[in-house]
C-alpha positions as CSV (number, residue, x, y, z in Angstrom):
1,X,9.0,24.4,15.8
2,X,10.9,21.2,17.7
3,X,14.2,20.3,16.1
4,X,13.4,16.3,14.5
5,X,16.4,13.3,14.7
6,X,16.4,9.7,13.7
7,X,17.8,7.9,16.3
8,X,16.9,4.2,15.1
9,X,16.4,2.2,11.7
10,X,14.6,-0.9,10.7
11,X,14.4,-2.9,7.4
12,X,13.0,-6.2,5.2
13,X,13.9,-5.6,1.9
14,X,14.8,-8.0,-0.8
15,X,18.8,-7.6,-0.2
16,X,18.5,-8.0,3.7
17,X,16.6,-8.1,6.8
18,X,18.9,-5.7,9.2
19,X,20.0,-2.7,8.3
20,X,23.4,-3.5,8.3
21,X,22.7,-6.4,5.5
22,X,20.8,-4.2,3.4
23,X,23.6,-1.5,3.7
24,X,26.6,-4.1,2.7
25,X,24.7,-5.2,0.2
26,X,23.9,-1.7,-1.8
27,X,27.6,-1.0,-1.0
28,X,28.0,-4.5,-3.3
29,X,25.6,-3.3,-5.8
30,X,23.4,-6.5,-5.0
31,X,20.7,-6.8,-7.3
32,X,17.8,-8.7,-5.4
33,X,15.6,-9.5,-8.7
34,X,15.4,-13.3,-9.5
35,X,12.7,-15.6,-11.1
36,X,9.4,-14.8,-9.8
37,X,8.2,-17.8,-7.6
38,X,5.7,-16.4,-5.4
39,X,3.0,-18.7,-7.7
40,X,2.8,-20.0,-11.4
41,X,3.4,-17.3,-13.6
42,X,3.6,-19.3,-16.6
43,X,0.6,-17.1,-18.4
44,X,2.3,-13.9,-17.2
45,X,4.8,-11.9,-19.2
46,X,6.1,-10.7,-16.2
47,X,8.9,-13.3,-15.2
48,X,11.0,-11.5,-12.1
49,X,10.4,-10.2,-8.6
50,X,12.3,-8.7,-5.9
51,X,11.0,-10.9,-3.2
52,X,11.8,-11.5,0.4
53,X,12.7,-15.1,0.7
54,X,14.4,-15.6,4.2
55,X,11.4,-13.7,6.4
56,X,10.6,-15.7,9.5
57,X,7.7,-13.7,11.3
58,X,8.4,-15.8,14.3
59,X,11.5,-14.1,14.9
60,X,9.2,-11.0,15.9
61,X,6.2,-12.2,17.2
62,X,4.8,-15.5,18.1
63,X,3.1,-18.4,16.0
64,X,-0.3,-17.0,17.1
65,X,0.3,-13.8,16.5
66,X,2.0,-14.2,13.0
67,X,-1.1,-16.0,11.8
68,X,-3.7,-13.1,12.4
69,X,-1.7,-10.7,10.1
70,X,-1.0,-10.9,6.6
71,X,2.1,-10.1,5.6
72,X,3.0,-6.4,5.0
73,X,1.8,-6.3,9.0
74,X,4.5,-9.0,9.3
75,X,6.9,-6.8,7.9
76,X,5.8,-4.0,9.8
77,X,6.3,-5.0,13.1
78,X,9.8,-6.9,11.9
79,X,11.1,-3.2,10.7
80,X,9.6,-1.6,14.0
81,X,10.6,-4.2,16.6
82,X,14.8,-3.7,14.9
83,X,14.1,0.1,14.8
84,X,13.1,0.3,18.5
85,X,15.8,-1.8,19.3
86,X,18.3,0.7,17.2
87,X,17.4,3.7,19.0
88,X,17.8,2.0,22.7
89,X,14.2,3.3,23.6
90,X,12.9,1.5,26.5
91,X,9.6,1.6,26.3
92,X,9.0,0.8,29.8
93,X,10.4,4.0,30.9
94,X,8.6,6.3,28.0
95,X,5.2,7.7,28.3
96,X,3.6,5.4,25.0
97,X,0.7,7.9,25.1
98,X,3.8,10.4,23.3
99,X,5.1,8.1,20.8
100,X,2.9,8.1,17.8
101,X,2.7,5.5,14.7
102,X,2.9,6.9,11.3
103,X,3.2,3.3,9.1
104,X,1.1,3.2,5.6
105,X,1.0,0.5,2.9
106,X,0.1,1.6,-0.7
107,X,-2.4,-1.4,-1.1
108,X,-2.6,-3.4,2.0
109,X,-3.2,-7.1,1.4
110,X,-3.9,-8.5,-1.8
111,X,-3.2,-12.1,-0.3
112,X,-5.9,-12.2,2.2
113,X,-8.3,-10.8,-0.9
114,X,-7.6,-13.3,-3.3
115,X,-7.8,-15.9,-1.0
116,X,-11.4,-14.8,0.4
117,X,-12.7,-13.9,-3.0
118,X,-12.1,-17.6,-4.5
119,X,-14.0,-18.9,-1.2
120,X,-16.7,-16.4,-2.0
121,X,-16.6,-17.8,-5.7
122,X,-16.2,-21.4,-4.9
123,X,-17.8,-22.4,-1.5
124,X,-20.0,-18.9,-0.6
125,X,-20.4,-16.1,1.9
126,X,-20.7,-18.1,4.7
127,X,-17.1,-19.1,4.3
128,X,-15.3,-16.2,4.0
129,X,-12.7,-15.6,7.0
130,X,-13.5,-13.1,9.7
131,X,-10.8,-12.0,10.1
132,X,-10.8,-11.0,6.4
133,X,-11.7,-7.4,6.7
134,X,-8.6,-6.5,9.4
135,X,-6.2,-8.5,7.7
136,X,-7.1,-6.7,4.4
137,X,-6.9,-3.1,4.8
138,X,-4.1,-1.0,4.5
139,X,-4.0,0.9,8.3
140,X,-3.6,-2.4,9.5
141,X,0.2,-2.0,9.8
142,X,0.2,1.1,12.0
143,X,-2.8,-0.4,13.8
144,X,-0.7,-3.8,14.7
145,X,2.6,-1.9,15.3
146,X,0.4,0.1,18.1
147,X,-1.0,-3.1,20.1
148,X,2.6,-4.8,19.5
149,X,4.6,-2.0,21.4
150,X,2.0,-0.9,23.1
151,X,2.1,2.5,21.5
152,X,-1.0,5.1,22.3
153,X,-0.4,8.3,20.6
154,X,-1.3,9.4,17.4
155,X,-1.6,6.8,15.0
156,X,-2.2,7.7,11.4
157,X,-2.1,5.8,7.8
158,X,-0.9,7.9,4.8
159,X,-2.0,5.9,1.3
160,X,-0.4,7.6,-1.3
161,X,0.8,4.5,-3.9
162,X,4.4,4.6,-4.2
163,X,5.1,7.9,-2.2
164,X,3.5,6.1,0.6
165,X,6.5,5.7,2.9
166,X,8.0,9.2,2.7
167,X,4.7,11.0,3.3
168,X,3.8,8.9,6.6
169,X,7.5,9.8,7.4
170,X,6.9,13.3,6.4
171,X,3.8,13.6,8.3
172,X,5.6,12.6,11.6
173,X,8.2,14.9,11.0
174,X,5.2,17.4,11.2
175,X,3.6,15.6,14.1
176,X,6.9,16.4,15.8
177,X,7.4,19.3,15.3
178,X,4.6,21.0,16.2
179,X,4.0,19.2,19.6
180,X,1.4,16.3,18.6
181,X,4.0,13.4,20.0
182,X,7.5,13.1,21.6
183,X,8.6,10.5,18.8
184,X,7.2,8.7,16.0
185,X,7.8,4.8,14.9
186,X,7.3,6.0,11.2
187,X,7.6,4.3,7.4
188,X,6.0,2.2,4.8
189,X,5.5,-1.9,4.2
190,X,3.7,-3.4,1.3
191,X,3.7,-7.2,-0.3
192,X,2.1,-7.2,-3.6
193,X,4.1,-9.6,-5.2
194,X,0.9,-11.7,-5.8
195,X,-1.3,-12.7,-9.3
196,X,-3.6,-10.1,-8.8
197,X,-0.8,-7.2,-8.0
198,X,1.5,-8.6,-10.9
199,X,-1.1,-8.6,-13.5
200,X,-2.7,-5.3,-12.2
201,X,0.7,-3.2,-12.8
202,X,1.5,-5.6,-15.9
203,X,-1.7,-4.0,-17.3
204,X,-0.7,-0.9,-17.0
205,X,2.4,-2.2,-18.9
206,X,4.0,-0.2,-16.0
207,X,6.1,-3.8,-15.3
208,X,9.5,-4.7,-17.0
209,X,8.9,-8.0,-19.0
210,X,12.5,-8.4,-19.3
211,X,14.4,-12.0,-18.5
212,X,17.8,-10.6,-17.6
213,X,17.7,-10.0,-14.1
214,X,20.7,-7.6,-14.3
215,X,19.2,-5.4,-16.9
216,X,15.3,-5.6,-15.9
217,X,15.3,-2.8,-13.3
218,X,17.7,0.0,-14.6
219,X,16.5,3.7,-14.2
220,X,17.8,6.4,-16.4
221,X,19.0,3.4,-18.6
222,X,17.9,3.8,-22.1
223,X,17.0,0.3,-22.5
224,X,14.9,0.8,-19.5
225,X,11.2,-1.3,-19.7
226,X,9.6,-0.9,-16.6
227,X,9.8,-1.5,-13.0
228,X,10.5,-4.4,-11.1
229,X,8.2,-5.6,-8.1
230,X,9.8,-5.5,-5.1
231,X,8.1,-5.5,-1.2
232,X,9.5,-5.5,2.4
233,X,9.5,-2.8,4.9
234,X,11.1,0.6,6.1
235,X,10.7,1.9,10.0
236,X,12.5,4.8,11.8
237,X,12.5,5.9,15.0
238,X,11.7,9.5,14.9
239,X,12.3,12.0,17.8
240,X,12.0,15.7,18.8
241,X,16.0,16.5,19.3
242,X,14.7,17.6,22.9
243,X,13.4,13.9,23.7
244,X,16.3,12.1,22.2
245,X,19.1,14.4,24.4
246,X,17.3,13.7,27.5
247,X,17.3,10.0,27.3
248,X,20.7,9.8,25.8
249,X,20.2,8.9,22.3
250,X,22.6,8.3,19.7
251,X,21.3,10.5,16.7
252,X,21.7,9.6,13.9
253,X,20.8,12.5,11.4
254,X,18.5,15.1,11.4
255,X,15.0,15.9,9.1
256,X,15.4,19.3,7.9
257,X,12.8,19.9,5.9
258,X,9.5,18.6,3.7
259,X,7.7,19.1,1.0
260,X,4.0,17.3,-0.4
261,X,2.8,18.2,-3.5
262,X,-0.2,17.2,-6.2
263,X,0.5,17.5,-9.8
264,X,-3.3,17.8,-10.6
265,X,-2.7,15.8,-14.2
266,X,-3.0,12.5,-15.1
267,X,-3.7,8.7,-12.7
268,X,-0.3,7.0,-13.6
269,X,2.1,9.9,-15.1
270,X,3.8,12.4,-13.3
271,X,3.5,15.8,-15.0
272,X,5.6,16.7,-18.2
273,X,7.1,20.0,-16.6
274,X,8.0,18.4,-13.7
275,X,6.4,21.5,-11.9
276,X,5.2,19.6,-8.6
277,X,8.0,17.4,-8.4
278,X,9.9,20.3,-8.2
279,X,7.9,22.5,-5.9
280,X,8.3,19.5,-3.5
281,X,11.8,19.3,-3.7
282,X,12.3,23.0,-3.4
283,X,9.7,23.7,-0.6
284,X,12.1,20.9,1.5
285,X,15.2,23.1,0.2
286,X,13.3,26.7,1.9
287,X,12.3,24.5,5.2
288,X,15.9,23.8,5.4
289,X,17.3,27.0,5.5
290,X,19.6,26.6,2.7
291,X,20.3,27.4,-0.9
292,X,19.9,24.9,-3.6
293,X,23.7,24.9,-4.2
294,X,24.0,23.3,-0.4
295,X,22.2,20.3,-1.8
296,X,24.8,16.9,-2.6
297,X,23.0,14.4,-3.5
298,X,19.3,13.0,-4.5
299,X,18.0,9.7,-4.1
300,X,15.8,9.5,-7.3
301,X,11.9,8.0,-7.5
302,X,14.0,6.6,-10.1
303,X,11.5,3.5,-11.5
304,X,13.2,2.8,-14.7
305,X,10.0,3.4,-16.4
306,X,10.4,6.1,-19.1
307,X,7.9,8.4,-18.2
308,X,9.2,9.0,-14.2
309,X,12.9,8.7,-15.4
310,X,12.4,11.4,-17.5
311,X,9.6,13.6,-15.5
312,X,11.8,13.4,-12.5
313,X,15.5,14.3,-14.5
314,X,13.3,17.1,-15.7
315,X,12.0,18.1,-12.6
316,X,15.5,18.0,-10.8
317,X,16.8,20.4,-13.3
318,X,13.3,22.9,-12.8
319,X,14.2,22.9,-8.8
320,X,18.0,23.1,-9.0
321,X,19.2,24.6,-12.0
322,X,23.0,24.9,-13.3
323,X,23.6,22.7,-9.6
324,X,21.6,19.7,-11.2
325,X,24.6,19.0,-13.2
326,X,26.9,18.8,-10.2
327,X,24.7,16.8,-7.4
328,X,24.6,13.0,-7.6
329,X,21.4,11.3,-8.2
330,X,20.8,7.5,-8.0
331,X,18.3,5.2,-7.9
332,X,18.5,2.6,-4.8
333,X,15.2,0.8,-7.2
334,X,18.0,-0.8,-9.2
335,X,19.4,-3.2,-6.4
336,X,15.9,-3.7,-4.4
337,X,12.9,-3.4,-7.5
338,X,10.4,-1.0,-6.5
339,X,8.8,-1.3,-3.1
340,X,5.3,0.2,-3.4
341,X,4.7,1.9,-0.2
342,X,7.7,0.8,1.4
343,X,10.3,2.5,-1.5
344,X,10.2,5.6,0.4
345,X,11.1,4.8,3.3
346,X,13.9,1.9,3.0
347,X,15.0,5.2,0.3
348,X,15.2,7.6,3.7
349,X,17.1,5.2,5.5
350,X,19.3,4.9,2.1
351,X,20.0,8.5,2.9
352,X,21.0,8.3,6.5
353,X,23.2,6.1,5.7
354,X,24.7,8.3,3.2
355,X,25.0,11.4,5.5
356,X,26.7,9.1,8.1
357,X,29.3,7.9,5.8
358,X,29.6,10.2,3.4
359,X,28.9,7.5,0.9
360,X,26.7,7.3,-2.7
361,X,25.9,4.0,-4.0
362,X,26.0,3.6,-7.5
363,X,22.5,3.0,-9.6
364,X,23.0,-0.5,-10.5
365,X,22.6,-1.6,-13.9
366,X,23.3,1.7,-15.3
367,X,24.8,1.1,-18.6
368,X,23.5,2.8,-21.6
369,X,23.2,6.8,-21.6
370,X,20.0,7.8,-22.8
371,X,20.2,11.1,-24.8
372,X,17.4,12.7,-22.7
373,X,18.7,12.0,-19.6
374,X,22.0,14.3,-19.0
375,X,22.5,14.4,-15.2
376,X,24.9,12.4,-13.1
377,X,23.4,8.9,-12.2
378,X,25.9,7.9,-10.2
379,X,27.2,5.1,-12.5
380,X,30.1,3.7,-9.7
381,X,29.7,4.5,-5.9
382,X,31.2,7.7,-4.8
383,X,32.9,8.7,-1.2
384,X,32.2,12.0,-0.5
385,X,31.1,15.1,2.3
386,X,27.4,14.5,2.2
387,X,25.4,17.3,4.3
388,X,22.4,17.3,2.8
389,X,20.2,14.5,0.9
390,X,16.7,14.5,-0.4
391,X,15.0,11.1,-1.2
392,X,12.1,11.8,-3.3
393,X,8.8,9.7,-4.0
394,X,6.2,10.2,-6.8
395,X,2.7,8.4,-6.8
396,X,-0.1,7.7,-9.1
397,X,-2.8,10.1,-8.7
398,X,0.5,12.7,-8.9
399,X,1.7,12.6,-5.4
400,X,4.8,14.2,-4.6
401,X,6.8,13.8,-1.3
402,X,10.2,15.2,-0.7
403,X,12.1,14.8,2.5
404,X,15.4,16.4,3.7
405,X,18.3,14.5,5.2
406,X,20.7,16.8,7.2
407,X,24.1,15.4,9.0
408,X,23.5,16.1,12.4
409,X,25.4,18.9,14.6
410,X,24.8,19.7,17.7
C-alpha cells in the first residue's frame, strides 16, 4: 500500500477565503456567526448564519463560467484552484488521466431548486431553466472541478450529510493507496444557507435559535441549543509520497489511517453507546500503526447539539479509554457554524495545521461545564508536540468517518 501526503490546501469558509485567513482567524478565536441576511427571515426562529460574505467567483473563473454553476460549485473550484496552487503542481507537466477528483456536497443546491420550483408554480414547465438539473445535483462539484483543471481520473461523489467531506477525503486516501490515481484534488463544499435549508434543519429543531452570536454555536457547552448553519468549502491536494518526492513537493503531513463506519440506529441521532463512532476512530488508530496512547489530539464532530456532544464525548471515551482524559478535543464548529458537507474537510485541514505547528485552537464559546461532558475541550488554545490528530465527522443516517493526521518524516 502507497504511503499518502498532503502537499496543498484550499478554503472558503465563513472566517476566510485562504488558508492562511482562516488559520489567523481560529488562532483569534473569530466567531464568523452574524445576523442571517441571506433573505427575510422574519417568520423564522432561526435568526444567525455563518455565511460567506466576501466570495467573488470571478476571482476563479470567468463571468460566463461563474453563471452556469450554483454556488457550492463556486466554492469548489475557489478551494481547488488555491489548493493546486499550494502544492506547486503544474498541471501541464502531470499526466491528468492520474489525478483523480474526490469533492461531495451533502445536499447540492437548494438555490437553483427553489428558484425553478416557484417558476414551475408560478409561470409552468415550460419555464423552468435547463440548466436546472446540472446546477442542482450534488456531483456537480467534482464534475466542474474535473473540466476546470482538466482532470481525467477517477472522479467520484461521496454524499454522506455532514461526514461528507472526510469520507470523499477518506476514499482518496484509499484510491491512493491502492494504485487507482497518482493524486487526488479531494474535500467537501455545500451552501444551504437558504429558506428551504434553514427551515428544513429548524424542523428538525436541530438549529440553535439563539440571538447571541457568541453563545449560539458552543459544543460541549451546557447551554448548548443547536447548531449554527455555516457553508464554504474544503480542498486538498492529495498524493502518493512516491509522486510528491519526484516532483519535489513540499509535504505537508501525512494520512495515516481511516476508518467508515454505520451505526445501523436512528436518521438524525448518532447511537447512544457510541459503538460506531468509536470503531471508526479506532480502526484509523490500527491503520496507523500505533497505540491509542500515541494519539494528541481530536478535532470533535462537535455540533453543539446535545445529542452528538454527548454521543461523541461518549464514544471518545469507548475508543480511548483512561487516555481520553489526557488528549485535547475541540470543536473548530464554534468559530465557523457547521459546514454540512464541507465541515469535514475545512476540519482535516484544521488538523494539518495543527501537526505543522504543534498548535490546538481553543473551542470558542466554551463557558459552562456540563456535568456529562468530562473530557478536555480545550477551553484556551494550547502549544504543544502534535504527532498525531484525528478529525472526526458523524452524519445522519449514522455515518461515521475518521481520518488520521500524522506529522510527516521522511
Amino acid at each position: 500500500m502507497k504511503r499518502v501526503v498532503v502537499t496543498g490546501m484550499g478554503v472558503i469558509t465563513p472566517i476566510g477565503n485562504s488558508v492562511d485567513k482562516f488559520w489567523s482567524n481560529i488562532k483569534n478565536q473569530t466567531v464568523a456567526i452574524k445576523d442571517l441576511t441571506r433573505f427575510d427571515n422574519s417568520d423564522y426562529k432561526v435568526k444567525l448564519a455563518a455565511q460567506v460574505d466576501d466570495f467573488d467567483p470571478t476571482e476563479y473563473m470567468d463571468f460566463k463560467t461563474a453563471k452556469r454553476m450554483d454556488l457550492f460549485c463556486q466554492y469548489a473550484v475557489a478551494a481547488s484552484a488555491q489548493a493546486i496552487q499550494d502544492a506547486g503542481l503544474d498541471l501541464e507537466k502531470e499526466d491528468l488521466t492520474r489525478i483523480g477528483i474526490s469533492v461531495g456536497s451533502g445536499i447540492g443546491s437548494l438555490q437553483v431548486l427553489e428558484k425553478d420550483h416557484e417558476k414551475l408554480l408560478n409561470k409552468g414547465p415550460n419555464r423552468i431553466s435547463p440548466l436546472m438539473v446540472p446546477m442542482m445535483i450534488s456531483n456537480m462539484a467534482a464534475g466542474n472541478v474535473s473540466i476546470a483543471f482538466g482532470l481525467k481520473g477517477k472522479s467520484i461523489n461521496v454524499v454522506t450529510a455532514c461526514a461528507t467531506g472526510t469520507h470523499s477525503i477518506g476514499e482518496a486516501y484509499r484510491s491512493i493507496q491502492c494504485g487507482d490515481a497518482d493524486a487526488f484534488v479531494a474535500g467537501g463544499t455545500e451552501a444551504a444557507i437558504t429558506p428551504l435549508g434553514i427551515a428544513g434543519f429548524g424542523a428538525l429543531t436541530a438549529l440553535s435559535t439563539a440571538t447571541d452570536p457568541k453563545r449560539a454555536s458552543i459544543p460541549f457547552d451546557k447551554e448548548r441549543s443547536g447548531f449554527i448553519m455555516g457553508e464554504g468549502a474544503g480542498v486538498v491536494i492529495l498524493e502518493s509520497l512516491e509522486h510528491a518526492k519526484a516532483r519535489g513537493a513540499k509535504i505537508l503531513a501525512e494520512v495515516v489511517g481511516y476508518g467508515a463506519t454505520s451505526d445501523a440506529y436512528h436518521i438524525t441521532s448518532p447511537a447512544e453507546d457510541g459503538e460506531g463512532a468509536a470503531r471508526a476512530m479506532l480502526l484509523t488508530v490500527k491503520e496507523a500503526g500505533i497505540s491509542p496512547e500515541d494519539v494528541d489530539y481530536i478535532n470533535a464532530h462537535g455540533t453543539s447539539t446535545h445529542h452528538n456532544d454527548l454521543f461523541e464525548t461518549i464514544a471518545i471515551k469507548r475508543a480511548f479509554g483512561d487516555h481520553a482524559y489526557k488528549l485535547n478535543v475541540n470543536s473548530t464548529k464554534s468559530m465557523t457554524g457547521h459546514l454540512l458537507g464541507a465541515a469535514g474537510a475545512v476540519e482535516f485541514i484544521t488538523c494539518v495545521k495543527s501537526v505543522m505547528e504543534n498548535y490546538i485552537h481553543a473551542t470558542a464559546g466554551y463557558q459552562v461545564p456540563d456535568e456529562e461532558l468530562d473530557l478536555n475541550y480545550t477551553k484556551e488554545p494550547v502549544e504543544k508536540e502534535v504527532n498525531y490528530a484525528i478529525s472526526n465527522s458523524l452524519g445522519f443516517g449514522g455515518h461515521n468517518g475518521s481520518i488520521m493526521v500524522k506529522k510527516y518524516v521522511e
